[in-house]
N, CA, C and O of each residue as an XYZ file, in Angstrom:
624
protein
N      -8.692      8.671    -16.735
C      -9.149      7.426    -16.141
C     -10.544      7.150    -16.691
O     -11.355      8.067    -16.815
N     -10.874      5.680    -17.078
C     -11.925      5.623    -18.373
C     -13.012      5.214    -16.444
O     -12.495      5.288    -15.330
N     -14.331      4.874    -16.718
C     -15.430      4.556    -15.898
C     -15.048      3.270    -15.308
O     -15.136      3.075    -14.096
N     -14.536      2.199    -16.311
C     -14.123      0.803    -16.178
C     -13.068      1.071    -14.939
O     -13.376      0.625    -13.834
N     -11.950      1.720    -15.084
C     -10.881      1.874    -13.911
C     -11.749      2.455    -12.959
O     -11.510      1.996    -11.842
N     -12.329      2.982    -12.963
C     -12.853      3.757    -11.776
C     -13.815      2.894    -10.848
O     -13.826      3.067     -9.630
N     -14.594      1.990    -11.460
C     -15.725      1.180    -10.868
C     -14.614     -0.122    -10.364
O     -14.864     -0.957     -9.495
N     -13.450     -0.026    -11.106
C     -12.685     -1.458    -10.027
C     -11.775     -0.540     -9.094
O     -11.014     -1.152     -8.345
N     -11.759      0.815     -9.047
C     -11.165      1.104     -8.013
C     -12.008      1.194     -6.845
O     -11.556      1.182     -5.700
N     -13.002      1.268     -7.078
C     -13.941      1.552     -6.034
C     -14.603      0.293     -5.315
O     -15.291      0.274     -4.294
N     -14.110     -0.979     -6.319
C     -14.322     -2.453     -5.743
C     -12.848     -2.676     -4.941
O     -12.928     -3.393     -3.944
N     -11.760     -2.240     -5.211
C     -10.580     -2.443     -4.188
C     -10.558     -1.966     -2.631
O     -10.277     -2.441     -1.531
N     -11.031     -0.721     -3.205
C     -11.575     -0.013     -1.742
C     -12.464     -0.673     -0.671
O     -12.311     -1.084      0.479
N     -13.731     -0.563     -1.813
C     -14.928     -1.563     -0.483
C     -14.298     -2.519     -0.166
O     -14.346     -2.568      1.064
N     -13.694     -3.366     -0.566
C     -12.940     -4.647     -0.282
C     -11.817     -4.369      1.270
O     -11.953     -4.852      2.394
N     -11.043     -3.682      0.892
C     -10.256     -3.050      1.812
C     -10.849     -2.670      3.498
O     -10.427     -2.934      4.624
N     -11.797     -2.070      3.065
C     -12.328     -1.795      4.525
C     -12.109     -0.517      4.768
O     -12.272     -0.063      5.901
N     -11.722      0.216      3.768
C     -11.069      1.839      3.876
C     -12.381      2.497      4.294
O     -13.388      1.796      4.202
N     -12.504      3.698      4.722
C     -13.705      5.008      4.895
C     -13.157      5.945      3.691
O     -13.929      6.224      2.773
N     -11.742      6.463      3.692
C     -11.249      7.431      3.117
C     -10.097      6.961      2.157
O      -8.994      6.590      2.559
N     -10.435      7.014      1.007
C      -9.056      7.212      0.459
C      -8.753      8.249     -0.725
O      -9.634      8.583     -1.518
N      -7.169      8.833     -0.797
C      -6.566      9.558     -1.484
C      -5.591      9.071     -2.343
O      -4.555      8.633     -1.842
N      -5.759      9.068     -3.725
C      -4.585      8.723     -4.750
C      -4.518      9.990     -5.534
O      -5.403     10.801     -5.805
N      -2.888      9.948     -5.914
C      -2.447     11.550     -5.900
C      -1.602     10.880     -7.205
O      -0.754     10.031     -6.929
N      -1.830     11.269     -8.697
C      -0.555     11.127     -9.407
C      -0.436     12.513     -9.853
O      -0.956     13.453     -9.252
N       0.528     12.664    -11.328
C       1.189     13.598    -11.377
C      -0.129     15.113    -11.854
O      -0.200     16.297    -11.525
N      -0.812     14.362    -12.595
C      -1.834     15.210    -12.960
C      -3.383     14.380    -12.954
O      -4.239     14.297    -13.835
N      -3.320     13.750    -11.389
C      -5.013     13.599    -11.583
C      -4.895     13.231     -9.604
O      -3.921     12.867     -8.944
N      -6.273     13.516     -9.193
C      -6.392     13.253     -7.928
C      -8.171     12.889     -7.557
O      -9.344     13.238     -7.690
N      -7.374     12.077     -7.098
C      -9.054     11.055     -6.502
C      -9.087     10.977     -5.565
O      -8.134     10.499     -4.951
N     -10.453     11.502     -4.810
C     -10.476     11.577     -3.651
C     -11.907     10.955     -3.310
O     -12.942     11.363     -3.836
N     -11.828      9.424     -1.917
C     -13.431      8.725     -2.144
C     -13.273      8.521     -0.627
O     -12.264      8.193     -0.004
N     -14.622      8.818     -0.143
C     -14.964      8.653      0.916
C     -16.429      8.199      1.580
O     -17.519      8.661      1.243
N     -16.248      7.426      2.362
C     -17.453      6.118      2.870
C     -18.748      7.085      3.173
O     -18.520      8.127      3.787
N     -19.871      6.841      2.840
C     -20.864      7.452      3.322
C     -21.131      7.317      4.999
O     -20.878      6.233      5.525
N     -21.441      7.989      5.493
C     -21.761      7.547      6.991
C     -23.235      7.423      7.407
O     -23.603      7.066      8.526
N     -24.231      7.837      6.137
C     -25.635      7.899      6.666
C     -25.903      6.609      4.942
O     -25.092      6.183      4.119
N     -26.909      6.482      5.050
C     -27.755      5.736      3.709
C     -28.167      6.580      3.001
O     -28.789      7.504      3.526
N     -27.984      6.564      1.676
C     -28.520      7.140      1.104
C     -30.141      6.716      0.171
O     -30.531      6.819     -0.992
N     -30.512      6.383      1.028
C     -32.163      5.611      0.729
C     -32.705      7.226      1.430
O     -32.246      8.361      1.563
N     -34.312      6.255      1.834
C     -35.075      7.801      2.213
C     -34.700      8.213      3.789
O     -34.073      7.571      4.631
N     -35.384      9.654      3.869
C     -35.560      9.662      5.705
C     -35.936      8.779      6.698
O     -35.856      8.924      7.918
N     -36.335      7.893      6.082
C     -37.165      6.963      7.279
C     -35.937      5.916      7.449
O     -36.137      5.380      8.539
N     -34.874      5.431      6.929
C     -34.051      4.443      6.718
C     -33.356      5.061      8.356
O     -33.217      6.222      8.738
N     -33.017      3.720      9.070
C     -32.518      3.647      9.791
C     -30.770      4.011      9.433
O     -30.003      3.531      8.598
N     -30.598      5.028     10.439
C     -29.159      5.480     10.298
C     -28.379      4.293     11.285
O     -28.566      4.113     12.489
N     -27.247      3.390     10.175
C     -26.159      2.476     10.990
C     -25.530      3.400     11.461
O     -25.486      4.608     11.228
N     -24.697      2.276     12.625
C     -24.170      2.794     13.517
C     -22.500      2.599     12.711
O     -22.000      1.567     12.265
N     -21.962      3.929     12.744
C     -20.872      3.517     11.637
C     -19.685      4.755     12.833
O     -19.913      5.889     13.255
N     -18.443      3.811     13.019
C     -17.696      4.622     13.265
C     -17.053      5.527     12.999
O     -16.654      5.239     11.871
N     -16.443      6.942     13.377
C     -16.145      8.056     12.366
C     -14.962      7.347     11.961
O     -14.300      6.700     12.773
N     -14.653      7.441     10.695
C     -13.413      7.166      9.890
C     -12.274      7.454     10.706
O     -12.468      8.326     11.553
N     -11.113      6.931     10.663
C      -9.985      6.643     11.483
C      -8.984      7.492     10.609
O      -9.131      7.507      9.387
N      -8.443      7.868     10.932
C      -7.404      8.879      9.956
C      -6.471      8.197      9.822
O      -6.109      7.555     10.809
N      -5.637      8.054      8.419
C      -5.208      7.243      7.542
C      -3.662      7.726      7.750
O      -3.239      8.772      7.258
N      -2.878      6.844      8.531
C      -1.365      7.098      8.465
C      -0.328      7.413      6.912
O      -0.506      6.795      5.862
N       0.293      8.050      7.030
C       0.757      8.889      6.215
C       1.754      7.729      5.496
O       2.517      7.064      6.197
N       1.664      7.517      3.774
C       1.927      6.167      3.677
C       3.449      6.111      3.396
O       3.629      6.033      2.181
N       4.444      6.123      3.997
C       5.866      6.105      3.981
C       6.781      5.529      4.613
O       6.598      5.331      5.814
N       7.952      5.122      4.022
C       8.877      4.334      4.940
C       9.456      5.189      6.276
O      10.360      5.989      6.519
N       8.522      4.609      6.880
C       9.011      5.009      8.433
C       9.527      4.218      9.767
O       9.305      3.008      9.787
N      10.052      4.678     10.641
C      10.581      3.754     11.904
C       9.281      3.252     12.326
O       8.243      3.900     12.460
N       9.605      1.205     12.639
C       8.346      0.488     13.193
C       7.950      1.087     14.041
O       8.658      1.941     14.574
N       6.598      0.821     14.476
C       5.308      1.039     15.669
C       5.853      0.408     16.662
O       6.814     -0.358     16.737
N       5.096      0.838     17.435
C       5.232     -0.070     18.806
C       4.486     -1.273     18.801
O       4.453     -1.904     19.857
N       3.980     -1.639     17.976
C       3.389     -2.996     17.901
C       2.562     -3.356     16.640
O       1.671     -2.619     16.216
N       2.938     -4.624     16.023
C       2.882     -5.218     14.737
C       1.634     -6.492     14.742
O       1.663     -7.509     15.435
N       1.098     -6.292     14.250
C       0.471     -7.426     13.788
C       0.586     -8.923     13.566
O       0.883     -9.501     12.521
N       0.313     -9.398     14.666
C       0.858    -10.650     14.726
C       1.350    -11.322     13.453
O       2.451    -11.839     13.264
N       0.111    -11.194     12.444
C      -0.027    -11.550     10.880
C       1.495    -11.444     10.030
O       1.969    -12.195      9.177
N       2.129     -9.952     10.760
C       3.097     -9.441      9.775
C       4.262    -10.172     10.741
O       5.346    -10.148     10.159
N       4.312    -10.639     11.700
C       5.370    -11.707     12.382
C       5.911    -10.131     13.410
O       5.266     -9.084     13.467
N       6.706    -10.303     13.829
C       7.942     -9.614     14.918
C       9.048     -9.066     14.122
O       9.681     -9.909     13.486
N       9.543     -7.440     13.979
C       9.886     -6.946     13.269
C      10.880     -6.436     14.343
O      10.548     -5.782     15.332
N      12.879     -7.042     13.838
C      13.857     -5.961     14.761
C      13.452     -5.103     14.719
O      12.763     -4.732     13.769
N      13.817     -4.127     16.170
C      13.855     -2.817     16.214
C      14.847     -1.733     14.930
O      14.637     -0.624     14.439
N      16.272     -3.062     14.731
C      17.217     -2.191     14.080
C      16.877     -2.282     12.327
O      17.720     -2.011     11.472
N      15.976     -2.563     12.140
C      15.304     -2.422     10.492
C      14.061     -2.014     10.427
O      13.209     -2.204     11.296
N      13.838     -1.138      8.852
C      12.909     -0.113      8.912
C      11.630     -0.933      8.095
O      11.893     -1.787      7.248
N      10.694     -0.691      8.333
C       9.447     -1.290      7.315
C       9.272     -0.482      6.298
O       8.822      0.655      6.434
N       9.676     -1.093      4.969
C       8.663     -0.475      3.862
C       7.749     -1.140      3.624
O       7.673     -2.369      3.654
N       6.377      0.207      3.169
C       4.986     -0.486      3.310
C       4.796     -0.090      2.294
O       5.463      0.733      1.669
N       3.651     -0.742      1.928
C       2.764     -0.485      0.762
C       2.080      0.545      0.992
O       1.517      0.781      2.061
N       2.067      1.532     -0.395
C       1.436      2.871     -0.444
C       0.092      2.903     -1.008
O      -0.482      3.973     -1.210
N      -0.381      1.879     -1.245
C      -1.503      1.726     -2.145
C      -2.153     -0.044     -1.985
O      -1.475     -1.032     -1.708
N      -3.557      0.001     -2.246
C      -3.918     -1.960     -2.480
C      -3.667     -1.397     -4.339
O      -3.768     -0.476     -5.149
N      -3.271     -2.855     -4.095
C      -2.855     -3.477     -5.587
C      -2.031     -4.589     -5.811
O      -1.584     -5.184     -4.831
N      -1.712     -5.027     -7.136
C      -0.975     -6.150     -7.035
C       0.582     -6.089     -6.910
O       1.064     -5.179     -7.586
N       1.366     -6.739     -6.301
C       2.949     -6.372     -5.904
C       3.253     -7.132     -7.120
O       2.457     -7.976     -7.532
N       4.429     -6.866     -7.757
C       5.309     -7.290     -8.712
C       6.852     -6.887     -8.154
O       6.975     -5.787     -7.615
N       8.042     -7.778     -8.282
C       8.775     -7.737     -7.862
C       9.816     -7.198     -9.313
O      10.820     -6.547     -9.023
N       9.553     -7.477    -10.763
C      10.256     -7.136    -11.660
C       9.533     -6.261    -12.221
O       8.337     -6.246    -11.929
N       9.930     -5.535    -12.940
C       9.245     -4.898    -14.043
C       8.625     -5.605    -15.586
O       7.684     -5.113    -16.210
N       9.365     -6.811    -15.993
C       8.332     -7.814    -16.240
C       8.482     -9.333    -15.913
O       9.411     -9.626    -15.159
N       7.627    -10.409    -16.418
C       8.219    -12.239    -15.778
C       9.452    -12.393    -16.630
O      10.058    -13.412    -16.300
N       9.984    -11.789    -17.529
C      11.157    -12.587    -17.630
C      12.163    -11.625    -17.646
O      12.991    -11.716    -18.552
N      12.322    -10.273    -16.433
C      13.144     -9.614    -15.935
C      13.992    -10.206    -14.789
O      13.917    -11.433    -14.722
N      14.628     -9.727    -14.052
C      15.349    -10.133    -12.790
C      14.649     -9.138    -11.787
O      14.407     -7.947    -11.980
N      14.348     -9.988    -10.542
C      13.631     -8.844     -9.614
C      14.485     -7.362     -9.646
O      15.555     -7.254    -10.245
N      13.931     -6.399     -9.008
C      14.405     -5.378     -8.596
C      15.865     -5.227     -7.636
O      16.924     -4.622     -7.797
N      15.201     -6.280     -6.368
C      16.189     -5.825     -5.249
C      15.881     -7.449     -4.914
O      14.860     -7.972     -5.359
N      16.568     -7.988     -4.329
C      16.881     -9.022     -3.955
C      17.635     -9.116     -2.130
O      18.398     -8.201     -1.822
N      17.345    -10.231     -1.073
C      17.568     -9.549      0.163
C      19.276    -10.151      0.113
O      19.847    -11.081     -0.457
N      19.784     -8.769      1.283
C      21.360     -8.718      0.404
C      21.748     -7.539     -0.149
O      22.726     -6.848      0.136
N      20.632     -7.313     -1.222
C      21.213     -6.360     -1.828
C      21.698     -4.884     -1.193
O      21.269     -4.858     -0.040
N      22.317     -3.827     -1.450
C      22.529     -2.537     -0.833
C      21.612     -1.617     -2.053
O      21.560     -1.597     -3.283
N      21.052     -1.007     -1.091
C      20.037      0.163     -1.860
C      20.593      1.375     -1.521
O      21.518      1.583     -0.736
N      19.807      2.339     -2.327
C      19.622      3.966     -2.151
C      18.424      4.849     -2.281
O      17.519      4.913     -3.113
N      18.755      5.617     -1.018
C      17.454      6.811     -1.747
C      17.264      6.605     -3.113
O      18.219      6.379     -3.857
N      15.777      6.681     -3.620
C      14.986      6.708     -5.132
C      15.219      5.518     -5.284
O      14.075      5.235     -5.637
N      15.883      4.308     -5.325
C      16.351      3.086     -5.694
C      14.980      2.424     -6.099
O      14.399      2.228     -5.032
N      14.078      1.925     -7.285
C      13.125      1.647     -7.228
C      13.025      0.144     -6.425
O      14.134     -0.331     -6.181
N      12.189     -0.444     -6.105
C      12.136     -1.755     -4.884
C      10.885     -2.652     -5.458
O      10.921     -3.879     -5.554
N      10.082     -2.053     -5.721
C       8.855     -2.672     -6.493
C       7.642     -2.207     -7.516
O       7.688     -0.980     -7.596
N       6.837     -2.613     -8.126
C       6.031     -2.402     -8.535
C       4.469     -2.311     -7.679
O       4.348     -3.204     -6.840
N       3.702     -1.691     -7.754
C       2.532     -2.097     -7.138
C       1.216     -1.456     -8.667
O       1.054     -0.341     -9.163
N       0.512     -2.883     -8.961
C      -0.518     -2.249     -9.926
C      -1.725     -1.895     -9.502
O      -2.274     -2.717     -8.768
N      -2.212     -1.072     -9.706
C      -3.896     -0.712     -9.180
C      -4.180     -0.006     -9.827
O      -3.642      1.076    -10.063
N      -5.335     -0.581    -10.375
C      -6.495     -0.061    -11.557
C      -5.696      0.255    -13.405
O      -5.832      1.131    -14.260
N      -4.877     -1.029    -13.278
C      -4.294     -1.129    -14.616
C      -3.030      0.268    -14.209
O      -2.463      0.509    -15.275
N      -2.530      1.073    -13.229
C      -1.601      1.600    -13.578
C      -0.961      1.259    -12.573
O      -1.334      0.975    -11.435
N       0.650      1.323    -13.333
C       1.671      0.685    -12.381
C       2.936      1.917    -11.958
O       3.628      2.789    -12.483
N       2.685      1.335    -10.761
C       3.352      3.050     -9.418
C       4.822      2.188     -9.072
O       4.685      1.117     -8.481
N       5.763      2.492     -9.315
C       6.949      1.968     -9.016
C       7.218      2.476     -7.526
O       6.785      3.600     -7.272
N       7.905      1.756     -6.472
C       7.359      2.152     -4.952
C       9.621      2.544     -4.767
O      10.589      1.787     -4.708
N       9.482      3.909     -4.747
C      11.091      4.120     -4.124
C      11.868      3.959     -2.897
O      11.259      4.754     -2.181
N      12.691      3.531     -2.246
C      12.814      3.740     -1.279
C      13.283      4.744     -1.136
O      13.727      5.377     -2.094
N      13.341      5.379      0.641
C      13.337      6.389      1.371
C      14.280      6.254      2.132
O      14.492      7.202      2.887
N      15.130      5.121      2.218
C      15.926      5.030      3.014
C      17.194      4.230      2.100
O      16.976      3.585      1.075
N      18.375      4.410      2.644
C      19.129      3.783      2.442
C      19.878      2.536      2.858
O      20.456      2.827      3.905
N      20.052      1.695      2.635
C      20.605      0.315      3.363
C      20.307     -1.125      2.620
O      19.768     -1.114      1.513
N      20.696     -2.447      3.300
C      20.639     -3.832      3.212
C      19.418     -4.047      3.080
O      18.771     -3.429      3.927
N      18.338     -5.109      1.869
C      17.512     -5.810      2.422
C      17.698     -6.715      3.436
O      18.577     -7.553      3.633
N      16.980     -6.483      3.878
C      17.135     -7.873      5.155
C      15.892     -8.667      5.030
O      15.838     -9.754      5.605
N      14.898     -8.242      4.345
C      13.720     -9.347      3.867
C      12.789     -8.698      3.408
O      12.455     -7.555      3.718
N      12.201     -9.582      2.442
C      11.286     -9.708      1.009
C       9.687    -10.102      1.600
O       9.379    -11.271      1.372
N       8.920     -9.497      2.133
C       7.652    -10.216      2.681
C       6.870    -10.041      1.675
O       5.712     -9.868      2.056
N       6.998    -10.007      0.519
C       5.767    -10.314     -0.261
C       6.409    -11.506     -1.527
O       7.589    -11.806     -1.713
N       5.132    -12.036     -2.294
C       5.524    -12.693     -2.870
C       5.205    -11.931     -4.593
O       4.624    -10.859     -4.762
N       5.715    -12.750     -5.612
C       5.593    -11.852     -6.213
C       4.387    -12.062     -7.030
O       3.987    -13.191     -7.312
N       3.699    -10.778     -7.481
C       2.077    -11.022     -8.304
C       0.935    -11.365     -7.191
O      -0.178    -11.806     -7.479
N       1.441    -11.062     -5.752
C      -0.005    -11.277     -5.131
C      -0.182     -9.805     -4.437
O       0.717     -9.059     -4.049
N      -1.476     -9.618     -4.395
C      -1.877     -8.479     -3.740
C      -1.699     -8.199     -2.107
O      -1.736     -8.966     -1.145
N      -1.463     -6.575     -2.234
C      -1.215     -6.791     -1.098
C      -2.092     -5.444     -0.627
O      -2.659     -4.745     -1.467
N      -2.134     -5.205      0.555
C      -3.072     -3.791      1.252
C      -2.669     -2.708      1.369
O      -1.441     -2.625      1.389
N      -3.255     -1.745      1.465
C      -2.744     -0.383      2.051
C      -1.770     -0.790      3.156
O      -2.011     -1.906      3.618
N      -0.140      0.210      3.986
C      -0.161     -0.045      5.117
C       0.588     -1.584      5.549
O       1.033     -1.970      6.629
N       0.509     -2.257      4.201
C       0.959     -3.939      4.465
C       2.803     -3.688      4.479
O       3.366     -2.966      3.656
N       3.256     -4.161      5.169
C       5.114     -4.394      4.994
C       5.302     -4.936      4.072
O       4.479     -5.768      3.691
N       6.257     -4.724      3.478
C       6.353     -5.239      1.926
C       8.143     -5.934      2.042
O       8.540     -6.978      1.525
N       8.777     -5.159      2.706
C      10.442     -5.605      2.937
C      10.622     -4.913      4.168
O       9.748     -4.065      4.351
N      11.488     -5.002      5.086
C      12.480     -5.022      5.703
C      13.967     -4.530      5.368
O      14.670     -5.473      5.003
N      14.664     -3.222      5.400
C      15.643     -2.729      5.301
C      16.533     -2.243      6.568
O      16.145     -1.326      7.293
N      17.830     -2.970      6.789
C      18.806     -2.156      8.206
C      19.177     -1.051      7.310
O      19.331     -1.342      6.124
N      19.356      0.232      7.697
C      19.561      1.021      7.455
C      21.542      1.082      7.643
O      22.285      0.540      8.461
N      21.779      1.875      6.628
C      22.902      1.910      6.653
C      23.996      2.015      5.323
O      25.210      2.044      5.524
């Protein structure tokens, strides 16, 4: 990873609102975390900064008990896949491919579902579950957040 990737990963982050984050590929691991004091002199007034919130484990899992108005009202009987990373969503592998998955379609474990780019490298996002899309909440080429729902799958 050249300095250039590294100084816009670290602009995605501040942006984000993160304290902590972990990106894990096959042979490199980055690990960045929010200062909680200033690093100016002793005399600098220490903000009042909350301890970092521990970062849900980023995987297709059964919905929460409560959603974000933002992300709309989610059946109980379909699973959220989320975004594992901020970056930009891509729905094909390139613009003049055919999306991935389309809602309708029947998936499988590993079945790739999307693209997500961050910091010029692109993480193909698998699913974990098997079943129907039942909906597409992103659009394609716009960014999306850590944690954000990305589709909607009934399992099955």
């Amino acid at each position: 990873m050249d300095p250039q990737q590294i100084r816009e990963l670290l602009k995605i982050i501040k942006r984000s609102g993160l304290e902590e984050v972990k990106i894990k590929t096959n042979d490199l691991l980055i690990e960045i975390r929010a200062h909680s004091r200033p690093l100016i002199g002793p005399h600098s007034p220490s903000p009042q900064v909350p301890p970092p919130a521990s970062l849900p484990t980023p995987t297709t899992s059964p919905i929460p008990p409560t959603i974000p108005e933002e992300q709309g009202s989610i059946s109980e009987d379909l699973i959220p896949v989320k975004a594992q990373m901020v970056g930009t969503f891509y729905a094909a592998s390139s613009p003049d491919e055919e999306p991935f998955i389309k809602v309708g379609d029947k998936i499988k474990v590993g079945q790739t579902l999307c693209i997500i780019e961050a910091m010029k490298l692109f993480n193909e996002i698998e699913s974990e579950v098997a079943g129907v899309v039942a909906e597409i909440r992103v659009e394609d080429a716009t960014p999306v957040e850590f944690d954000q729902v990305l589709f909607l799958i009934r399992p099955g």
